[in-house]
Chimera marker file (.cmm) of the C-alpha trace (Angstrom):
<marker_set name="trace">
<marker id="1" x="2.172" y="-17.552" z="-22.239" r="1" g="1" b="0" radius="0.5"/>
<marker id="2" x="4.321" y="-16.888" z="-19.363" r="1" g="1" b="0" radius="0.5"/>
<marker id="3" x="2.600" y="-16.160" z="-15.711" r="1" g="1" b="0" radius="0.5"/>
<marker id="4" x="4.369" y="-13.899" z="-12.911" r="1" g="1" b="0" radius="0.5"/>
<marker id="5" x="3.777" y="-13.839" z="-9.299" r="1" g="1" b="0" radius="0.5"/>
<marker id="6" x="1.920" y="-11.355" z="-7.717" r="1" g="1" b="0" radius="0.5"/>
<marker id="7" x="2.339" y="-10.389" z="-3.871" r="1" g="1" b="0" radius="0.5"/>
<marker id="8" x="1.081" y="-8.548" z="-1.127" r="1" g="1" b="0" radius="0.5"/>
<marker id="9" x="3.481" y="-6.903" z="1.155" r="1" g="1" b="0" radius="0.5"/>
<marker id="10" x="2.339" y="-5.599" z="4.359" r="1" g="1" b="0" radius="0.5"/>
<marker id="11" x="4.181" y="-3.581" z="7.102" r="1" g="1" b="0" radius="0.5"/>
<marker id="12" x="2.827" y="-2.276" z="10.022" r="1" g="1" b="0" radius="0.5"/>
<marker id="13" x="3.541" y="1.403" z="10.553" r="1" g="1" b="0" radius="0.5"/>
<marker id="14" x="3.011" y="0.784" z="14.248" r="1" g="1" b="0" radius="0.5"/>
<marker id="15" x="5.528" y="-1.882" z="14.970" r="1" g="1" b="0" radius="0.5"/>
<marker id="16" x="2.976" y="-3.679" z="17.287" r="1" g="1" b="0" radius="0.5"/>
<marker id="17" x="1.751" y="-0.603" z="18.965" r="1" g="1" b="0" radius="0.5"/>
<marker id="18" x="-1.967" y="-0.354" z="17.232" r="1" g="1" b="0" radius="0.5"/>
<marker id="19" x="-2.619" y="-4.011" z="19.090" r="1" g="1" b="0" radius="0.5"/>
<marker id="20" x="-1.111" y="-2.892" z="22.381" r="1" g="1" b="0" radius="0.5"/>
<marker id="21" x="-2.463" y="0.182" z="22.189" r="1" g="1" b="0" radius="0.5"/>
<marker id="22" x="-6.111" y="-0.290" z="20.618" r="1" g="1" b="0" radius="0.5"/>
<marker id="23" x="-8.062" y="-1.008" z="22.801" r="1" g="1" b="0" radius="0.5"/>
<marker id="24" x="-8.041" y="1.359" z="25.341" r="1" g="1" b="0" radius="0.5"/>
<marker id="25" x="-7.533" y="4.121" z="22.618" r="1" g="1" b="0" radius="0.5"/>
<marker id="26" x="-10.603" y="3.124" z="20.624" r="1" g="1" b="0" radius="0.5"/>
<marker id="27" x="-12.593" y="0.605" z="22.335" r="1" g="1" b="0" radius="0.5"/>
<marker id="28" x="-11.784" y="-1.559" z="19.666" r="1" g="1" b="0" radius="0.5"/>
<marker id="29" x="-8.463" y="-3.660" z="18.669" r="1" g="1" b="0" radius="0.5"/>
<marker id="30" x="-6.781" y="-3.573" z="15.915" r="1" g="1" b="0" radius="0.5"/>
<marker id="31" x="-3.785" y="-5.461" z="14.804" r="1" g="1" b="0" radius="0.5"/>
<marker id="32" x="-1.673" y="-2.843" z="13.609" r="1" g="1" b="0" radius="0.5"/>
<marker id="33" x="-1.522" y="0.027" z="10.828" r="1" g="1" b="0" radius="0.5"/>
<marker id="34" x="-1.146" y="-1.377" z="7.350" r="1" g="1" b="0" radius="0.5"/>
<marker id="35" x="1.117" y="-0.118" z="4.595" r="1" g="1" b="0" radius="0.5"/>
<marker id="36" x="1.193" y="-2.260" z="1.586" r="1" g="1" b="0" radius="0.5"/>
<marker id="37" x="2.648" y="-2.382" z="-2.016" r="1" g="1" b="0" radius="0.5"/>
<marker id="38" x="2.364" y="-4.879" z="-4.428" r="1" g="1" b="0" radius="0.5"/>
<marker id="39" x="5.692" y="-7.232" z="-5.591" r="1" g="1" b="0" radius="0.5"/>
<marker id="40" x="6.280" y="-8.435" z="-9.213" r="1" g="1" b="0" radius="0.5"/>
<marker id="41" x="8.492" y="-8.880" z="-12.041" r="1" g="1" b="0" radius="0.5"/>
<marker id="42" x="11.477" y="-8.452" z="-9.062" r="1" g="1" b="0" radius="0.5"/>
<marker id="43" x="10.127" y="-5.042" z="-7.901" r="1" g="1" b="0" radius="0.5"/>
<marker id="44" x="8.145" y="-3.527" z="-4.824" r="1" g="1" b="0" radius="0.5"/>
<marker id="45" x="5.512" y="-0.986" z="-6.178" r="1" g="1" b="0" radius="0.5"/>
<marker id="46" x="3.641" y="1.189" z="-3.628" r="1" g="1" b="0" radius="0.5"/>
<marker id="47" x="1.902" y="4.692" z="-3.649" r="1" g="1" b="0" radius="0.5"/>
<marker id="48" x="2.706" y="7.419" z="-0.976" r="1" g="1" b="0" radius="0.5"/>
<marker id="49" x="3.318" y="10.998" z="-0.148" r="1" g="1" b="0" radius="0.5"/>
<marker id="50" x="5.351" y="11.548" z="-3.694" r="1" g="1" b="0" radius="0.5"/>
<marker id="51" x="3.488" y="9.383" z="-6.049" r="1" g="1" b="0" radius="0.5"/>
<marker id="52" x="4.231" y="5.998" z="-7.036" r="1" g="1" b="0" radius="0.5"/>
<marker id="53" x="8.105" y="4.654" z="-6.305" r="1" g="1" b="0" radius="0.5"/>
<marker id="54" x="9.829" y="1.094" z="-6.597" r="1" g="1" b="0" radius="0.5"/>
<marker id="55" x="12.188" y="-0.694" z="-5.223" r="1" g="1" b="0" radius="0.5"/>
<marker id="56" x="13.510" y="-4.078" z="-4.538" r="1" g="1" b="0" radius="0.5"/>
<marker id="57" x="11.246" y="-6.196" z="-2.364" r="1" g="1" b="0" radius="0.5"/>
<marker id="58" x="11.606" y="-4.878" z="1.207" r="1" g="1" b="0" radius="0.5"/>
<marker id="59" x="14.256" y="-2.652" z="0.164" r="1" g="1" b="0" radius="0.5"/>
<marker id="60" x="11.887" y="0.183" z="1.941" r="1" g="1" b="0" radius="0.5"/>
<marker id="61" x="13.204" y="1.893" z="5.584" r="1" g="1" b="0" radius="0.5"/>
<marker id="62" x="10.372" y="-0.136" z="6.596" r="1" g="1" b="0" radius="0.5"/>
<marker id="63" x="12.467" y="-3.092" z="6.036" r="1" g="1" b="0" radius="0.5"/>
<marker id="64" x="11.009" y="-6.798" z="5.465" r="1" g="1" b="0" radius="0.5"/>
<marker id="65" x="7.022" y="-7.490" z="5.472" r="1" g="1" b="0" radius="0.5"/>
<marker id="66" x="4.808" y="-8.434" z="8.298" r="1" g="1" b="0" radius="0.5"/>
<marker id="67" x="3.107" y="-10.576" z="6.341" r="1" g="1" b="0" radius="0.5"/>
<marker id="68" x="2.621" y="-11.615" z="2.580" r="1" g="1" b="0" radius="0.5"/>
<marker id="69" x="-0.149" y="-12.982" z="0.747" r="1" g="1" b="0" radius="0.5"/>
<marker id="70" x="0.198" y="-14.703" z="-2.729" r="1" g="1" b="0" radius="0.5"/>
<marker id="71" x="-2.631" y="-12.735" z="-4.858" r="1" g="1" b="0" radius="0.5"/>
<marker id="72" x="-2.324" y="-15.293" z="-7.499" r="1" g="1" b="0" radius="0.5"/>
<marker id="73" x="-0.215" y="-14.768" z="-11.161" r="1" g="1" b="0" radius="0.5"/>
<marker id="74" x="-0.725" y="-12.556" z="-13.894" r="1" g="1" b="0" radius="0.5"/>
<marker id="75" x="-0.059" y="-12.737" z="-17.679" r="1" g="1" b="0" radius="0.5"/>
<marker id="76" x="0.460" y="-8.484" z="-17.879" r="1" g="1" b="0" radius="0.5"/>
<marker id="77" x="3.957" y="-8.445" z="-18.735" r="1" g="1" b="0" radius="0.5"/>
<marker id="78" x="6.062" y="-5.694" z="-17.557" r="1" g="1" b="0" radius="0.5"/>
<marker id="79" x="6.539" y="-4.067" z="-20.777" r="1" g="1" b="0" radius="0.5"/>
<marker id="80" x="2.542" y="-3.331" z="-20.626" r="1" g="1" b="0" radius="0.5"/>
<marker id="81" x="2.515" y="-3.329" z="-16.293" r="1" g="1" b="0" radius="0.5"/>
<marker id="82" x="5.358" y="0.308" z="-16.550" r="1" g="1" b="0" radius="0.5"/>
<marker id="83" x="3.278" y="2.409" z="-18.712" r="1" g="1" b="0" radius="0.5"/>
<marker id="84" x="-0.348" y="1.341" z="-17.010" r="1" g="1" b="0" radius="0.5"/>
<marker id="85" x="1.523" y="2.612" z="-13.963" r="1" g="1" b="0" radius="0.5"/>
<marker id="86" x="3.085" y="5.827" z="-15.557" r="1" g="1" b="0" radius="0.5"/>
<marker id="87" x="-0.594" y="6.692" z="-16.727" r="1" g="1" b="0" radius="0.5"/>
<marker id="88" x="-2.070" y="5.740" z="-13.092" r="1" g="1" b="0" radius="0.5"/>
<marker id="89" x="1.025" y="8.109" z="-11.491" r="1" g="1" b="0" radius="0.5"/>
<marker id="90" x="0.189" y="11.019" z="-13.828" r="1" g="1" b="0" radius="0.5"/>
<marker id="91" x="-3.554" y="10.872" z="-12.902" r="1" g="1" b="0" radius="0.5"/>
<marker id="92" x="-4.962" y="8.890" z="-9.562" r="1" g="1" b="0" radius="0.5"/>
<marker id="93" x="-1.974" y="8.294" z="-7.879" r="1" g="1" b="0" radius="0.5"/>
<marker id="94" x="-0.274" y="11.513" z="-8.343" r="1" g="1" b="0" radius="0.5"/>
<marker id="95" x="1.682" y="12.341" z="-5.066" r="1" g="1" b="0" radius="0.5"/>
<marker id="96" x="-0.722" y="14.950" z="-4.265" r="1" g="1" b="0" radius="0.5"/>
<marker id="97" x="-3.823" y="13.148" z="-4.418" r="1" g="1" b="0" radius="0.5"/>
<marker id="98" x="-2.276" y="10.975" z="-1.177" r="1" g="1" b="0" radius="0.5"/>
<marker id="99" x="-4.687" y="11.634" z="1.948" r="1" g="1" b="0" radius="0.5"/>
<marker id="100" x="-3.272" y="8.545" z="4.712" r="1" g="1" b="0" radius="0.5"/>
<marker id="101" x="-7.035" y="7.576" z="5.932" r="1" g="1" b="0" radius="0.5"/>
<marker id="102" x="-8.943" y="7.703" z="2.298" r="1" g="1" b="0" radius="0.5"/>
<marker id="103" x="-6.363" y="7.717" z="-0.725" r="1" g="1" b="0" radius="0.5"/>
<marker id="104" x="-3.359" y="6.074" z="0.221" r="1" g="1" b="0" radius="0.5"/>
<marker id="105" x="-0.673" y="2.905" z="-0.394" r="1" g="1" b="0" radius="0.5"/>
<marker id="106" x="-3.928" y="0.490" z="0.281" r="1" g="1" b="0" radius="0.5"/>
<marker id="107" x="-5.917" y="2.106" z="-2.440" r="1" g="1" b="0" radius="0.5"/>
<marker id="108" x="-2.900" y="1.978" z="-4.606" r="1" g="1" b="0" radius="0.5"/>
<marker id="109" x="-2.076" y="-1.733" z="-3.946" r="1" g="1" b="0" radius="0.5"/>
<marker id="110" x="-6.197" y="-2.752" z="-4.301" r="1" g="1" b="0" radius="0.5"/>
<marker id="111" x="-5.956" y="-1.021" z="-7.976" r="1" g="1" b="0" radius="0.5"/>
<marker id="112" x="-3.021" y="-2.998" z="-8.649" r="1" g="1" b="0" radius="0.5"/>
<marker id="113" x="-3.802" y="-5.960" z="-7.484" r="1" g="1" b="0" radius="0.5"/>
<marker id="114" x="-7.456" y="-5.899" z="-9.270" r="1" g="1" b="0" radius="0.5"/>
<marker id="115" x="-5.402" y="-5.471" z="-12.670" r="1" g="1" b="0" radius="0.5"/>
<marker id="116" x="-2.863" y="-7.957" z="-12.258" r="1" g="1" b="0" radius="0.5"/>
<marker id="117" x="-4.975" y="-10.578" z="-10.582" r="1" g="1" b="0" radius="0.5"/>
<marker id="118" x="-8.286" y="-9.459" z="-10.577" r="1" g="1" b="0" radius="0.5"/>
<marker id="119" x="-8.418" y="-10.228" z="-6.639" r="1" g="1" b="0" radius="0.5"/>
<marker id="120" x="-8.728" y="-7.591" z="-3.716" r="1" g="1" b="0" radius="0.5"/>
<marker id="121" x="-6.477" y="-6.413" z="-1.073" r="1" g="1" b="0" radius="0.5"/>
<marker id="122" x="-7.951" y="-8.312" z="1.982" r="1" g="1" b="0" radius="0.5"/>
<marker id="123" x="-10.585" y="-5.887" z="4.040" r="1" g="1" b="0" radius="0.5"/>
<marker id="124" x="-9.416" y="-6.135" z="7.179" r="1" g="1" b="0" radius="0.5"/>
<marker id="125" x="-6.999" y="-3.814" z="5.450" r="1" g="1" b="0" radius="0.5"/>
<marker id="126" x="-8.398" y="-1.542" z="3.136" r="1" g="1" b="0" radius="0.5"/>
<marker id="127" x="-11.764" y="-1.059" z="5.694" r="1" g="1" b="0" radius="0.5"/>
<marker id="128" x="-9.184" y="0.136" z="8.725" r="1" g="1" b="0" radius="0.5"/>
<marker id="129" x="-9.631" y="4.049" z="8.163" r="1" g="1" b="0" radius="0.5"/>
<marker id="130" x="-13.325" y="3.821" z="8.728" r="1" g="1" b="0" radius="0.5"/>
<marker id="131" x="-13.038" y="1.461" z="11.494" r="1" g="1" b="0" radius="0.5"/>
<marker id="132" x="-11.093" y="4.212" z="13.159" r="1" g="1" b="0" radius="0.5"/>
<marker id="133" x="-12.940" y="6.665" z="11.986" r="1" g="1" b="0" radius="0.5"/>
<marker id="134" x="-15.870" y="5.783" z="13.213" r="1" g="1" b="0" radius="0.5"/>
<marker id="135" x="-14.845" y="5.955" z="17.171" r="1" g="1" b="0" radius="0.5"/>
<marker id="136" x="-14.644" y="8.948" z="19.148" r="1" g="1" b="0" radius="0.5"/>
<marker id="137" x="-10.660" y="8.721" z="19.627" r="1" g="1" b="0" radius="0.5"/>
<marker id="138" x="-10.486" y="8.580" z="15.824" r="1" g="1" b="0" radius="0.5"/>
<marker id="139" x="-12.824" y="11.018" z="14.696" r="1" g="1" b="0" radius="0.5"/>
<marker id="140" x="-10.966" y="13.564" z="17.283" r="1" g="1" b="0" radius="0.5"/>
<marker id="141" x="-7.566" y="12.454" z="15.398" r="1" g="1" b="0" radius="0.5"/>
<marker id="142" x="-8.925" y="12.763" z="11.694" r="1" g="1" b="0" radius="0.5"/>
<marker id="143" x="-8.401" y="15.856" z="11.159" r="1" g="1" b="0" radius="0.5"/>
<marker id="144" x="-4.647" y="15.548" z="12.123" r="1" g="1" b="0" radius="0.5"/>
<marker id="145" x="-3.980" y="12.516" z="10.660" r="1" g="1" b="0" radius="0.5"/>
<marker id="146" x="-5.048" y="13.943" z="7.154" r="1" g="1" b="0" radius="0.5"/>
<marker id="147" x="-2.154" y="15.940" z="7.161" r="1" g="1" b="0" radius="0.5"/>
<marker id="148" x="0.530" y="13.394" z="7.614" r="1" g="1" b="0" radius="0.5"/>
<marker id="149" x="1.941" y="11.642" z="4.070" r="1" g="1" b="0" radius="0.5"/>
<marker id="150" x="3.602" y="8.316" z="4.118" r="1" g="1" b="0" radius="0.5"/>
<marker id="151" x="6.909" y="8.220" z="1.829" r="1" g="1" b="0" radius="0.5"/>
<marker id="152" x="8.956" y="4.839" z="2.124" r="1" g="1" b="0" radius="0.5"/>
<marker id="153" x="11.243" y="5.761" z="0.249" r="1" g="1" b="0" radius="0.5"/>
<marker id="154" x="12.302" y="4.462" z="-3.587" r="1" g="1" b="0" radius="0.5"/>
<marker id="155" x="11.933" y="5.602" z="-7.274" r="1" g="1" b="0" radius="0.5"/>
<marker id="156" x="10.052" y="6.368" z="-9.823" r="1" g="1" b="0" radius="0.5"/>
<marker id="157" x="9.415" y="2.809" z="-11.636" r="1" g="1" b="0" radius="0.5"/>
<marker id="158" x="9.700" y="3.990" z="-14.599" r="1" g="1" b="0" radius="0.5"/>
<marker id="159" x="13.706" y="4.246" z="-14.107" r="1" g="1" b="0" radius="0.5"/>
<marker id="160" x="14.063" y="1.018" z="-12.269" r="1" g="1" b="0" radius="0.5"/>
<marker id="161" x="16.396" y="-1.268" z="-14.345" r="1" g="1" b="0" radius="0.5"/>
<marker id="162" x="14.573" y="-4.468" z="-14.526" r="1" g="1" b="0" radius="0.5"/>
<marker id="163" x="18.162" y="-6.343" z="-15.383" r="1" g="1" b="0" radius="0.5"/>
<link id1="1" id2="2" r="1" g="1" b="0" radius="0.2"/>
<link id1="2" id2="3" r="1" g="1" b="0" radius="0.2"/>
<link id1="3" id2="4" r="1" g="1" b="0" radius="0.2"/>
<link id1="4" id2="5" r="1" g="1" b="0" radius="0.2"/>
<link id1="5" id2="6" r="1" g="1" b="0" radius="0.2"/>
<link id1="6" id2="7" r="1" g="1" b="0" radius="0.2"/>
<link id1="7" id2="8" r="1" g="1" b="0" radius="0.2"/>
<link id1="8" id2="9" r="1" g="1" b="0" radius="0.2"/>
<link id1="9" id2="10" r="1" g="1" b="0" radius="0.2"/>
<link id1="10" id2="11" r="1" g="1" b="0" radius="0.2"/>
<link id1="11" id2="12" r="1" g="1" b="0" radius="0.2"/>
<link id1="12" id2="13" r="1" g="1" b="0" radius="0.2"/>
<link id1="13" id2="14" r="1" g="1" b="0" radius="0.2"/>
<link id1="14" id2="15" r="1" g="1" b="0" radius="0.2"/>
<link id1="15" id2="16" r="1" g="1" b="0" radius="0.2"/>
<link id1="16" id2="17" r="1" g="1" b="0" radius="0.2"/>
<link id1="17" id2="18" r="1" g="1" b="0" radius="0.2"/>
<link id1="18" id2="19" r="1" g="1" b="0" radius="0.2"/>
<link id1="19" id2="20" r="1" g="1" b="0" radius="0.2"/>
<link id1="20" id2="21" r="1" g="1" b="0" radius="0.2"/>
<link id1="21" id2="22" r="1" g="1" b="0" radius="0.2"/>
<link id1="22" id2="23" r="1" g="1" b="0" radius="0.2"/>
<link id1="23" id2="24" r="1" g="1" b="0" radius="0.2"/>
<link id1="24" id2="25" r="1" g="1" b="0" radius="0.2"/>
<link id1="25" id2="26" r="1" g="1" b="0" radius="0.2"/>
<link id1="26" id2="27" r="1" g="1" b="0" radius="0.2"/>
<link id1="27" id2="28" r="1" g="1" b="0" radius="0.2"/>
<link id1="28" id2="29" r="1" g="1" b="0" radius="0.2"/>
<link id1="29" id2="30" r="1" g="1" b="0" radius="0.2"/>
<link id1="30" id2="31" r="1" g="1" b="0" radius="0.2"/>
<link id1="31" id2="32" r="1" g="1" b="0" radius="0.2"/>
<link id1="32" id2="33" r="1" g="1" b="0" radius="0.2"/>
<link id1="33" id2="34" r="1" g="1" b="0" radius="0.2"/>
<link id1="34" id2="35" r="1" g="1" b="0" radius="0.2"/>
<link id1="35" id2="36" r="1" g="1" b="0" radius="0.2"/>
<link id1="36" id2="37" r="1" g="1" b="0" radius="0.2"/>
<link id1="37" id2="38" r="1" g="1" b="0" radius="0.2"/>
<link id1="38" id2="39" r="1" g="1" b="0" radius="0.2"/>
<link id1="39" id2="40" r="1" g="1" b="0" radius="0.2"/>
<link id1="40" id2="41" r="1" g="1" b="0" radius="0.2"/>
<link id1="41" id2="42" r="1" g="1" b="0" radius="0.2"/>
<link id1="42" id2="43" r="1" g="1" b="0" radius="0.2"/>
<link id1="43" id2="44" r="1" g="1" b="0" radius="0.2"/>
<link id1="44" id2="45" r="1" g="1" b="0" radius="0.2"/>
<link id1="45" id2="46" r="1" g="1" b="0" radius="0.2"/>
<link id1="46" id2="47" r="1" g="1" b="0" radius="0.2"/>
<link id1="47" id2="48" r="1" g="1" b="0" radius="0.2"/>
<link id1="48" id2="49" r="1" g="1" b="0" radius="0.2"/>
<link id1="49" id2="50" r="1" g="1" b="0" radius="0.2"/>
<link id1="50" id2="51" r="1" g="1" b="0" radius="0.2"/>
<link id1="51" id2="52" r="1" g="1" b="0" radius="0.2"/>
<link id1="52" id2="53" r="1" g="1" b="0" radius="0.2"/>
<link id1="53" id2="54" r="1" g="1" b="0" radius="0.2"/>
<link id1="54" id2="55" r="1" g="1" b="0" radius="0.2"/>
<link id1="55" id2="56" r="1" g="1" b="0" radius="0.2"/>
<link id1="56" id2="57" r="1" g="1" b="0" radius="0.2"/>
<link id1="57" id2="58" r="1" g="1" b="0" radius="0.2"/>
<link id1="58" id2="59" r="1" g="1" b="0" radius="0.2"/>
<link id1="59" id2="60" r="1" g="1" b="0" radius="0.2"/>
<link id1="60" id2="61" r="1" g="1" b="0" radius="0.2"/>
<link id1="61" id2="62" r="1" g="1" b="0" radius="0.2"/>
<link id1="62" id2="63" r="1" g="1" b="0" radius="0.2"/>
<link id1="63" id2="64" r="1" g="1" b="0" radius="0.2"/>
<link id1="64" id2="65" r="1" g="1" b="0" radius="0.2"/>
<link id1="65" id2="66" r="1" g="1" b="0" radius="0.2"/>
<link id1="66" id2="67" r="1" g="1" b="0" radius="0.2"/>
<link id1="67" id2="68" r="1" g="1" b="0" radius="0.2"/>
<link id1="68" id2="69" r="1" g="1" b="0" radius="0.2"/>
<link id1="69" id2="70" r="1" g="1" b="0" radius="0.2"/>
<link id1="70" id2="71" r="1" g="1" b="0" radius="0.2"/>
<link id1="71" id2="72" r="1" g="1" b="0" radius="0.2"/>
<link id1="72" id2="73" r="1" g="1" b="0" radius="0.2"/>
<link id1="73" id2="74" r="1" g="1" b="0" radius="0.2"/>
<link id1="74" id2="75" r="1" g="1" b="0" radius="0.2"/>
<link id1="75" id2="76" r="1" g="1" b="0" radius="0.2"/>
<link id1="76" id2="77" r="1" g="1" b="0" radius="0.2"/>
<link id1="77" id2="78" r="1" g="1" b="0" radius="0.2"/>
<link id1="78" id2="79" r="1" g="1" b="0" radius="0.2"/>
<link id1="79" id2="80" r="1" g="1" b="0" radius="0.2"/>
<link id1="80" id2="81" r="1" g="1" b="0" radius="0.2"/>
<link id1="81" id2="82" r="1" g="1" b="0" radius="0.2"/>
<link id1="82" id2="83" r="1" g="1" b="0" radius="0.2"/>
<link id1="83" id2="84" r="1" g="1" b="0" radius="0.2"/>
<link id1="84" id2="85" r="1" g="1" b="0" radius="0.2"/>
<link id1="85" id2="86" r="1" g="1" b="0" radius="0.2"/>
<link id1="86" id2="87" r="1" g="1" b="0" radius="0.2"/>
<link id1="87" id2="88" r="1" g="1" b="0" radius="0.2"/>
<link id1="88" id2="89" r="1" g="1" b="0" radius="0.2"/>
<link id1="89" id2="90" r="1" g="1" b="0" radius="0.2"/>
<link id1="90" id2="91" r="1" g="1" b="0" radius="0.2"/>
<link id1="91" id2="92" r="1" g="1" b="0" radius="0.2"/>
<link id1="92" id2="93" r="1" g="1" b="0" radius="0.2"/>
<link id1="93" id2="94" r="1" g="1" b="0" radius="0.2"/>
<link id1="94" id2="95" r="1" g="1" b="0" radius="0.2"/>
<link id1="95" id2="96" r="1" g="1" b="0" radius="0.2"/>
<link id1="96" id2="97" r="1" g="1" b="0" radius="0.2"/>
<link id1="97" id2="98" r="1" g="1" b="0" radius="0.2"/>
<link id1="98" id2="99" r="1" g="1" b="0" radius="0.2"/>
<link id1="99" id2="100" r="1" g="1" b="0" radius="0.2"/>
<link id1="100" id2="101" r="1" g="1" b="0" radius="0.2"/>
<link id1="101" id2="102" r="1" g="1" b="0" radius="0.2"/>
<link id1="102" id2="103" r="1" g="1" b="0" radius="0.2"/>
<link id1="103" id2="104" r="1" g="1" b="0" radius="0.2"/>
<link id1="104" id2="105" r="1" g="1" b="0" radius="0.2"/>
<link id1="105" id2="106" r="1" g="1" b="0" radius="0.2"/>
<link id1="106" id2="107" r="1" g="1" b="0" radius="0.2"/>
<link id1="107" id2="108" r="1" g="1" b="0" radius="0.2"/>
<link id1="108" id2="109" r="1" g="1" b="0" radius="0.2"/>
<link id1="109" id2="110" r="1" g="1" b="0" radius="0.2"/>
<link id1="110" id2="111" r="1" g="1" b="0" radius="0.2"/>
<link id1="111" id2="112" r="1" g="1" b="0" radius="0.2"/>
<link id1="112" id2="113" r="1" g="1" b="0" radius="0.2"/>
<link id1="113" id2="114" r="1" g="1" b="0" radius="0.2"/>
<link id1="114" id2="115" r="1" g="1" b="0" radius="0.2"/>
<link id1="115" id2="116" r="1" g="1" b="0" radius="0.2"/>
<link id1="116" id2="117" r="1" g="1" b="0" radius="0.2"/>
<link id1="117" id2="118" r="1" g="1" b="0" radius="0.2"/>
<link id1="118" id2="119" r="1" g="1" b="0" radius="0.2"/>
<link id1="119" id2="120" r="1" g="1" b="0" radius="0.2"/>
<link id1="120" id2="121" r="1" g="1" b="0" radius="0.2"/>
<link id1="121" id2="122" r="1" g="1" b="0" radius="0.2"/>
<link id1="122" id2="123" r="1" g="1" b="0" radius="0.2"/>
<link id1="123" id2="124" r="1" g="1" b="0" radius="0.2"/>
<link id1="124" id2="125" r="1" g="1" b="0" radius="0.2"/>
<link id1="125" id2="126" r="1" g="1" b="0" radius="0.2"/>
<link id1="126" id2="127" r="1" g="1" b="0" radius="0.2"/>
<link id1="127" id2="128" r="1" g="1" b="0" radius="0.2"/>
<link id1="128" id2="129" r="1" g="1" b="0" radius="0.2"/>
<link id1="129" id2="130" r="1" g="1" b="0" radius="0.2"/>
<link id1="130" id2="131" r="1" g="1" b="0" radius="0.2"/>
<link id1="131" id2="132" r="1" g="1" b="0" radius="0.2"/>
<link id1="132" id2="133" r="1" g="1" b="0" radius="0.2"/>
<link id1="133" id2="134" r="1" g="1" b="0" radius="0.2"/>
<link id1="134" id2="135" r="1" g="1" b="0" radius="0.2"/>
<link id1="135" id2="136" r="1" g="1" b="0" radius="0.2"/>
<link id1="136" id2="137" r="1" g="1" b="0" radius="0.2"/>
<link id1="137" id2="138" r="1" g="1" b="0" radius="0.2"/>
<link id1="138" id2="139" r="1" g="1" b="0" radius="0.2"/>
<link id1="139" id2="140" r="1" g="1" b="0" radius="0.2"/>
<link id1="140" id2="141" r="1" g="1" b="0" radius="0.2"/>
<link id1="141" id2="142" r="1" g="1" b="0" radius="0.2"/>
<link id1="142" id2="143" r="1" g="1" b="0" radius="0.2"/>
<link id1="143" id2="144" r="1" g="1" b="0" radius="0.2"/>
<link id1="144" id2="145" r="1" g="1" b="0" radius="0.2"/>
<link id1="145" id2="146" r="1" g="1" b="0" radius="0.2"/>
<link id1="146" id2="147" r="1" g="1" b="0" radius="0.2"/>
<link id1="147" id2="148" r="1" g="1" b="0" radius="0.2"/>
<link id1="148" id2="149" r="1" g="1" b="0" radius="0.2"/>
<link id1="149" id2="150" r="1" g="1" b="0" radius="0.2"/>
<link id1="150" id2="151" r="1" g="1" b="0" radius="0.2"/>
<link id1="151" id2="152" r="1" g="1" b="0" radius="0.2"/>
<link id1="152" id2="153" r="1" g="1" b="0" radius="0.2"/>
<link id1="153" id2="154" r="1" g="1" b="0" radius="0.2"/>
<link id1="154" id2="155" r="1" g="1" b="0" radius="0.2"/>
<link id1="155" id2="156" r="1" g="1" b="0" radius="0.2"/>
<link id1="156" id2="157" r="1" g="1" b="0" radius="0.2"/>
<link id1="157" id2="158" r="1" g="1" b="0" radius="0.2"/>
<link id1="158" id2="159" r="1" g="1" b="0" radius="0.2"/>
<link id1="159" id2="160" r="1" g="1" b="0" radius="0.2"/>
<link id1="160" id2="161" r="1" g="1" b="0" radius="0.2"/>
<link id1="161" id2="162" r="1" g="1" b="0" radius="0.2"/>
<link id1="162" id2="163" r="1" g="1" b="0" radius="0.2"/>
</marker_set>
């Protein structure tokens, strides 16, 4: 049976800022603020302000990843891998159920990543919200920051062209 290769992208939304910045913000530092999507079968797949969208792999405005981590291989093939995510985009990933610091591209790419691989987005990522959360700067900024919806721009993967 044929295997494909799953991957992690991550960008940070802060271009370095969130570690410069940190520490005197929130009395804690953080390494930046992490948008990620999942790559396979030749396609970036990530959840934002208007649903789930595709693209090629760092074919985003945010340009090429940070970083990416190898979340192992999986034997869904895409034929099965299109519809799952048609069925996720019409029900828990619908581009209105987006909120940036508790429903968002990290929640997305953890889903994914359990189904393809059965492994977890790392927690340094998916725990950042509540770090911030929890510290006076970032409980003041909640509030404002729920407001804001991530988009990097793509389509809808289920009229990507595989070929």
């Amino acid at each position: 049976m044929d295997t494909f290769d799953v991957q992690l992208y991550i960008y940070d939304l802060s271009r370095g800022l969130a570690r410069q910045m940190s520490l005197p913000l929130l009395g804690r530092r953080i390494d930046g603020i992490w948008h990620t999507a999942i790559v396979v079968y030749g396609q970036e797949f990530f959840f934002g302000g208007n649903g789930i969208e595709s693209c090629l792999p760092g074919g985003t405005v945010l340009g090429q990843p940070d970083r990416v981590i190898n979340l192992g291989n999986t034997q869904v093939t895409e034929d099965i891998f299109i519809p799952y995510l048609a069925g996720l985009g019409e029900s828990q990933f619908c581009g209105s159920r987006y909120q940036l610091l508790h429903y968002n591209c990290n929640t997305f790419s953890n889903e994914v990543a359990q189904f393809l691989t059965g492994n977890e987005v790392p927690s340094y990522i998916t725990n950042l919200p509540s770090e911030v959360l929890n510290t006076p700067f970032g409980q003041m900024l909640g509030p404002m920051l729920e407001s804001v919806r991530v988009s990097p721009g793509g389509t809808n993967p289920g009229t990507h062209n595989p070929n």
